[in-house]
N, C-alpha and C positions, 0 to 999 in steps of 0.2 A: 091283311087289309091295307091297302093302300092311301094313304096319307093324301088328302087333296091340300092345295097348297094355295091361298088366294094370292092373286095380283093385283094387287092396288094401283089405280092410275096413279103417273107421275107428280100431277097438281095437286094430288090430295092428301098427300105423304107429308107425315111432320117432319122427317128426317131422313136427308137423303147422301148417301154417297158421292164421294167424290165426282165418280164417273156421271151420277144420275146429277149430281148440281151440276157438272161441265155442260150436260145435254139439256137442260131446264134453262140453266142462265147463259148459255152461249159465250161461254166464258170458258177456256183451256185446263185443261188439270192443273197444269201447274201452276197456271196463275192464279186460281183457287187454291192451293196450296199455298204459296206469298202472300196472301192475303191473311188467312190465319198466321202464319210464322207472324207479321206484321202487326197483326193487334192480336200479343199473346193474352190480353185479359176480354177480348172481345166476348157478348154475352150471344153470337150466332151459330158457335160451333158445340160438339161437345165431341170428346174425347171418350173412347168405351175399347181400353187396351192400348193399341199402337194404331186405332182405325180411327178415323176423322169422317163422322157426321155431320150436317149443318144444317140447322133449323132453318126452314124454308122463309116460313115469315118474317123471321128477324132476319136472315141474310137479305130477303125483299126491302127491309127498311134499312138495313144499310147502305144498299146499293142506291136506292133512293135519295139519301144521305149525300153521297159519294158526287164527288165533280171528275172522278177518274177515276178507271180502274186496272 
């Protein structure tokens, strides 16, 4: 039996990958990568192994926050 798999829209996801925050915030991988390295105690991201998620709403209030990025 085959496993059905859901896809959750973009916006509605608490935690999204790199690739899926670069395509949400229109912001470049790697610049979402220096930003974490940048505020290693930051309370947007989280760490699950060697993979870097980021909470959608707290990175929205950061950015919010932010006069640059």
């Amino acid at each position: 039996m085959a496993r059905k798999i859901m896809e959750i829209p973009i916006d509605r996801k608490y935690l999204l990958t790199i690739e899926e925050g670069a395509v949400y915030f229109h912001i470049g991988e790697k610049r979402l990568r220096q930003v974490i390295a940048e505020n290693p105690y930051g309370d947007f991201y989280l760490k699950n192994g060697n993979k870097l998620l980021i909470k959608r709403k707290k990175f929205e209030h950061y950015l919010d926050q932010a006069e640059a990025v």
